[in-house]
N, C-alpha and C positions, 0 to 999 in steps of 0.2 A: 239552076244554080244551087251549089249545097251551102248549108250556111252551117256553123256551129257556133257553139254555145260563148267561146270569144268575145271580148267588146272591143278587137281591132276588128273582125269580120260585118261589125253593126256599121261602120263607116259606108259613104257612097263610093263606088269604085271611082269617081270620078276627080274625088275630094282629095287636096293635099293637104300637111299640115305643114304651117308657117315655121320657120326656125326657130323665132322667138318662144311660140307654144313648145316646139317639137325640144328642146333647152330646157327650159323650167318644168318641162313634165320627167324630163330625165334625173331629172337633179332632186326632184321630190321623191323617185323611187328609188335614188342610191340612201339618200337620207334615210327610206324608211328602213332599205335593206339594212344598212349599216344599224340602225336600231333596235331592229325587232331581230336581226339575225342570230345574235350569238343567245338569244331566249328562244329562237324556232332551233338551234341547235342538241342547246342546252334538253330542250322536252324531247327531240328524240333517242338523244341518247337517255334519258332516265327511263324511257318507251321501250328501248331496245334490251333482250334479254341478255344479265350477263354473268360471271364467272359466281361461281360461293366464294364466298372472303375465309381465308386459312383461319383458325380460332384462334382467339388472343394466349398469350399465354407468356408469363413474368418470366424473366427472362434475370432478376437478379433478388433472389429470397431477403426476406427481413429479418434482423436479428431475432433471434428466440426471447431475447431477458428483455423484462419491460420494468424499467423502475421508477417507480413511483415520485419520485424527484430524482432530478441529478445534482442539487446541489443541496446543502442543509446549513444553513443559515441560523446562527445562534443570536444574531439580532446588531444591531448597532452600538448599541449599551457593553458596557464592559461584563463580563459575565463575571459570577459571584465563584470566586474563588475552593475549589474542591480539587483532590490530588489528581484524578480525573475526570477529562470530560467527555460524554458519551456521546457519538451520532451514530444515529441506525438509516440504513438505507433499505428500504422492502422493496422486492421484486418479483415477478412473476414470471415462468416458462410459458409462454405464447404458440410455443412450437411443437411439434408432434412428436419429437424425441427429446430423450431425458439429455439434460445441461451438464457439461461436465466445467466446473469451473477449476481451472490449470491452475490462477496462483493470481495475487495481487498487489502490484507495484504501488510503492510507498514514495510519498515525497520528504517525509522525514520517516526516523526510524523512530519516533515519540508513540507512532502507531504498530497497535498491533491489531488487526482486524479480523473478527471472527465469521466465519460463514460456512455454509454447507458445501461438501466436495462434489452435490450430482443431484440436482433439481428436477422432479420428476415431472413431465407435461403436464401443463394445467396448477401446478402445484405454486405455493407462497412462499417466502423465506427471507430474510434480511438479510445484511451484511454489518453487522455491528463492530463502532472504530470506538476505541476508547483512545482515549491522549492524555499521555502524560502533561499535566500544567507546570510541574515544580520544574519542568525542564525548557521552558518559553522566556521569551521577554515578553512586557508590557506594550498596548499597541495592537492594530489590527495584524491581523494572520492570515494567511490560505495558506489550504494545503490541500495535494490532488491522491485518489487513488486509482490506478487503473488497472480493470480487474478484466483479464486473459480468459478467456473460455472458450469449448467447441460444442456446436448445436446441432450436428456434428462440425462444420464447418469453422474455422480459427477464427475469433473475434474479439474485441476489446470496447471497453466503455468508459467513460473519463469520468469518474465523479470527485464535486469538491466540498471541501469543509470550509467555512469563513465565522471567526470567531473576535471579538474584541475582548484584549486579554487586561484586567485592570492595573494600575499603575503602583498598586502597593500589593505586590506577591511575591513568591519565594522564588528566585532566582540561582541557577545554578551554571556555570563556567569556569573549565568548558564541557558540553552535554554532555562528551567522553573524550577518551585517550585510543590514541592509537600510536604504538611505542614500537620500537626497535631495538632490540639490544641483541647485538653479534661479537663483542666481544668481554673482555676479561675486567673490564674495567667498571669500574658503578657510575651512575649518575645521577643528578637531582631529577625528580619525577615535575612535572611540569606544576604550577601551584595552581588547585582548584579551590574558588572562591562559592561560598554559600551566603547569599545575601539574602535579605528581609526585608520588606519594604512596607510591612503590616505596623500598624499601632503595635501591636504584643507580639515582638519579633521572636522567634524560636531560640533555643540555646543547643549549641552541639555539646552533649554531654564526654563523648566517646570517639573514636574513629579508626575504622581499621581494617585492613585490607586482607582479599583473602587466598591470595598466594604468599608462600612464604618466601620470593625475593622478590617483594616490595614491599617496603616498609611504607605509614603513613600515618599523619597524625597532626594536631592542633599547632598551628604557626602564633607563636605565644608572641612574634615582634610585630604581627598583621597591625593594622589599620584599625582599630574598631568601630569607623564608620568610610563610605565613600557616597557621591553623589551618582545616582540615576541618570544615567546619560542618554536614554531612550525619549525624553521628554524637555523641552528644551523653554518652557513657560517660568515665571517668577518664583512659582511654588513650585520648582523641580523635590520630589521626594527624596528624603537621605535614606539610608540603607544599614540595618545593623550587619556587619560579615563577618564570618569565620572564615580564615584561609587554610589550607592543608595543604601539607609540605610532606615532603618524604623523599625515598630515593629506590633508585632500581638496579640491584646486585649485579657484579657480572658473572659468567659464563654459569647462565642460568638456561634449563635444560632444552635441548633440541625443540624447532614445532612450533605452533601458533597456538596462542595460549588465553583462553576468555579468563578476568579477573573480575574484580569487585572490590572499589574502594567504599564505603558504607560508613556516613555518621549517624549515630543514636544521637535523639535529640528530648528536648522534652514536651515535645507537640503531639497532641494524641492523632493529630491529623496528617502527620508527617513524622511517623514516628522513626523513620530511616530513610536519610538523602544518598541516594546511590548512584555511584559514576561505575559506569560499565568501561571497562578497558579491554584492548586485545593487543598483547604485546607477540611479536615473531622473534621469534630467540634463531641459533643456527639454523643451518640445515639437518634435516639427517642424513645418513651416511645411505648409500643408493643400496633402495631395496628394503628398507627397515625401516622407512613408517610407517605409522597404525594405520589403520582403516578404522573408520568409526562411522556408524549408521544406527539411527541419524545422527546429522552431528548437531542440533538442537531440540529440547523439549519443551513439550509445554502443556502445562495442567491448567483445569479449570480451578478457580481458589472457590468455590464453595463446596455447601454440605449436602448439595441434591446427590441421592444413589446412584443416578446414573450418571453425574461427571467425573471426567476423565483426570484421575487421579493418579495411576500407575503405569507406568513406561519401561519397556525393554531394552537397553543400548546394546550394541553386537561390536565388539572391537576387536579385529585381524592385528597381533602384532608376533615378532618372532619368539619363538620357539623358547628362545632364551629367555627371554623377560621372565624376571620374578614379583609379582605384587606384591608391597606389602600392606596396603591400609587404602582407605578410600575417604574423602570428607565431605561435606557439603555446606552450601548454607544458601536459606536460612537452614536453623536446628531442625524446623519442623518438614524436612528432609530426610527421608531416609534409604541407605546405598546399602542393595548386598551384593557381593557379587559370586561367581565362581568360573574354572577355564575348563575348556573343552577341546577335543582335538582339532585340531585343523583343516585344510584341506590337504598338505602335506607335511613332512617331516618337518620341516623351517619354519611351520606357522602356528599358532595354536589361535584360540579363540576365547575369549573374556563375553562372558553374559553379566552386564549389570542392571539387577532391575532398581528402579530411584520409585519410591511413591511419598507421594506429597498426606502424611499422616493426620495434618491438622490444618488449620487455617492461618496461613503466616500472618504477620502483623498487617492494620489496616491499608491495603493499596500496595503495597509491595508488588513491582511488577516483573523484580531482573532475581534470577539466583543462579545459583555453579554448583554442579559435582566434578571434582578433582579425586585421581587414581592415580598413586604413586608407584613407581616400580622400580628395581636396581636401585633400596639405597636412597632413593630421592634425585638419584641421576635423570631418569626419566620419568614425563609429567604429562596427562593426556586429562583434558578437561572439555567439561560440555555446558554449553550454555542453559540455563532455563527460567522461560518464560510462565508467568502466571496471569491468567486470562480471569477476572472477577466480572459477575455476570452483574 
C-alpha cells in the first residue's frame, strides 16, 4: 500500500464519515478559507517580483514670490492721523529664475505703490503702498492690491491693507473729477467740499486751478459748518468746510486733459488739498493726435543721489504744431523742451525733459506739466506722480 504524507490517507480504508462530521468540518474550512485567504493572497503578491514605479515628479510648479504676509493690518484702533499712511509688504524669489513683476492693480487710486521691475532668485524686496488719508472717510477700510508677474510663467497674488480711519480728520468730496466738455458753452464745475473734523480745523487760504479753462475758488455762500454722516452715535462730530466752486469754459481745446484744482491752507501738515481732475474736451480731427510716451511720471520726492528725479517725455504731434511755452506745477518743477524731426514730413517730435529740482511741499503726491501749442488752441499735458520714501 503507498501511503503519503495526507491526513485523509491516515483514515481506515474501511471508515466512513458521518454527514453531520463530514458538514461541520466543511464549514470550518470555508470559514477559515474565507479568513485567512485574502492575507495568504495579499503575501504573495508582496512575494511576487514586480514592475519599478515611474518616479514622482510635480506636475504643477509653485509660485516663485513668497510674501511675508499677505495682509497688513494697521490694528483695530483708529490710526493717528498723518497725510500718509504706509504699508510695505516684503517678499522673496523662491524660484530659480529672476521675477519679472508686469504691473499692480489698485482697488483705489489713493495708492501708489512702489516696488522693484525684476527680482533676482533667492533675492528680498518689498512692495511699499503709501495712501493718501486726506482723501478717505472715517471708519474701517480695505483695500486690495494685486500684483501681476511672470516667474517665467503668468501669475498673480491678492494682498490687502485694513485700516481704522479716526473720526475727526480732513475729508475731501469728491476724491476727483472727471468732466466732459464738448461743446461751446461753459458750466459750473461740480462743488468740492474740504471738511475738518479735528479740534484745530485747517483754513483754506487760496485756491486754484491749474488749467486755464477752469476757473476755481472759495464759495463765500458755503455752509461753515455740516454734520459727519459717517457715524451715526449722539456725539456725531461737526465739521469745519470750505466749499469750491468754479466753472468750466467752453470749447476748450481738443484731447484728454490731467488738471489740478489745489487749496493752500495754513496746516503745515496739509499744506495743499488737491483734487486731481481729467476733463475730455472734442475729438481731434483723424490723424493729428499727439502721441505721448509716457503718458505719466513719476519722481521719487527725496534728496538720496540715487533717486529718480528726472524724466524724458517723447510727444509725436504734426508737423504743423508750433509751441509756444510749457508750465508746471508744483514751481519746484522744471520743463525744457525742444522738437526734432519726425519719422516723416507730417510729424515732428517734442523731447521734454521735467526734473523735480527740489523737494515740493510736505506730502504732496499729484502734480502736471502742460505744453501749449497754436495760440493756446492746443493743450497736451502729463500727469505727475511723487513717490516720498
Amino acid at each position: 500500500m503507498t501511503t503519503t504524507n495526507s491526513e485523509c490517507s491516515q483514515l481506515p480504508p474501511n471508515e466512513t464519515i458521518s454527514p453531520e462530521i463530514s458538514g461541520e468540518s466543511a464549514g470550518k474550512r470555508l470559514l477559515w478559507l474565507a479568513t485567512l485567504g485574502p492575507l495568504l493572497l495579499a503575501s504573495i503578491a508582496y512575494a511576487m517580483p514586480s514592475k519599478p514605479l515611474p518616479p514622482l515628479s510635480v506636475t504643477k510648479s509653485r509660485p516663485a514670490l513668497l510674501f511675508a504676509t499677505y495682509m497688513y493690518h494697521h490694528g483695530d484702533e483708529a490710526i493717528e492721523l498723518e497725510p500718509t499712511l504706509e504699508s510695505e509688504f516684503r517678499f522673496r524669489n523662491e524660484g530659480t529664475e529672476p521675477v519679472r513683476i508686469i504691473s499692480v492693480e489698485r482697488s483705489c487710486g489713493c495708492m501708489v505703490p512702489r516696488y522693484p521691475k525684476e527680482v533676482a532668485p533667492g533675492e528680498t524686496a518689498s512692495l511699499q503702498v503709501p495712501l493718501q488719508t486726506i482723501n478717505q472717510t472715517p471708519g474701517p477700510h480695505e483695500y486690495t492690491l494685486t500684483v501681476h508677474y511672470e516667474d517665467p510663467q503668468p501669475r498673480q497674488t491678492t494682498l490687502t491693507i485694513k485700516a481704522v480711519f479716526p473720526e475727526k480728520m480732513v475729508v475731501v468730496q469728491p476724491k476727483a473729477l472727471y468732466l466732459s466738455q464738448k461743446s461751446e458753452k461753459s458750466f459750473p464745475l461740480p462743488t468740492v467740499s474740504i471738511s475738518d473734523y479735528r479740534d484745530t480745523p485747517l483754513k483754506v487760504n487760496e485756491v486754484f486751478s491749474s488749467a486755464t479753462f477752469i476757473s476755481a475758488g472759495i464759495s463765500r455762500g458755503a455752509s461753515a459748518e455740516i454734520i459727519q454722516t459717517s457715524f451715526t452715535d449722539s456725539e456725531t462730530p461737526h465739521a469745519s468746510t470750505t466749499n469750491i466752486a468754479g466753472e468750466v469754459a467752453g470749447s476748450i481745446p481738443a484731447g484728454r486733459h490731467h488738471a489740478l484744482i489745489a487749496a493752500a491752507t495754513n496746516d503745515p501738515d496739509f499744506p495743499y488739498v488737491v483734487v486731481p481732475m481729467v476733463v475730455n474736451g472734442p475729438a481731434y480731427p483723424q490723424g493729428q493726435a499727439p502721441i505721448v510716451s509716457p503718458s505719466q511720471l513719476r519722481f521719487v520726492a527725496s534728496d538720496h543721489p540715487n533717486a529718480q528725479r528726472k524724466a524724458r517725455v517723447q510727444i509725436i504731434v504734426p508737423a504743423a504744431w508750433e509751441f509756444t511755452h510749457a508750465t508746471a506745477w508744483p514751481d519746484q518743477l522744471s520743463v525744457e523742451y525742444k522738437e526734432t524731426d519726425g519719422a516723416n514730413d507730417a510729424e515732428k517730435m517734442l523731447l521734454v525733459d521735467v526734473e523735480l529740482t527740489e523737494l515740493p511741499a510736505a506730502k504732496i503726491t499729484d502734480g502736471i506739466v502742460q505744453l501749449y501749442a497754436n495760440g493756446g488752441r492746443n493743450l497736451i499735458t502729463t500727469k505727475v506722480t511723487f513717490l516720498w520714501p
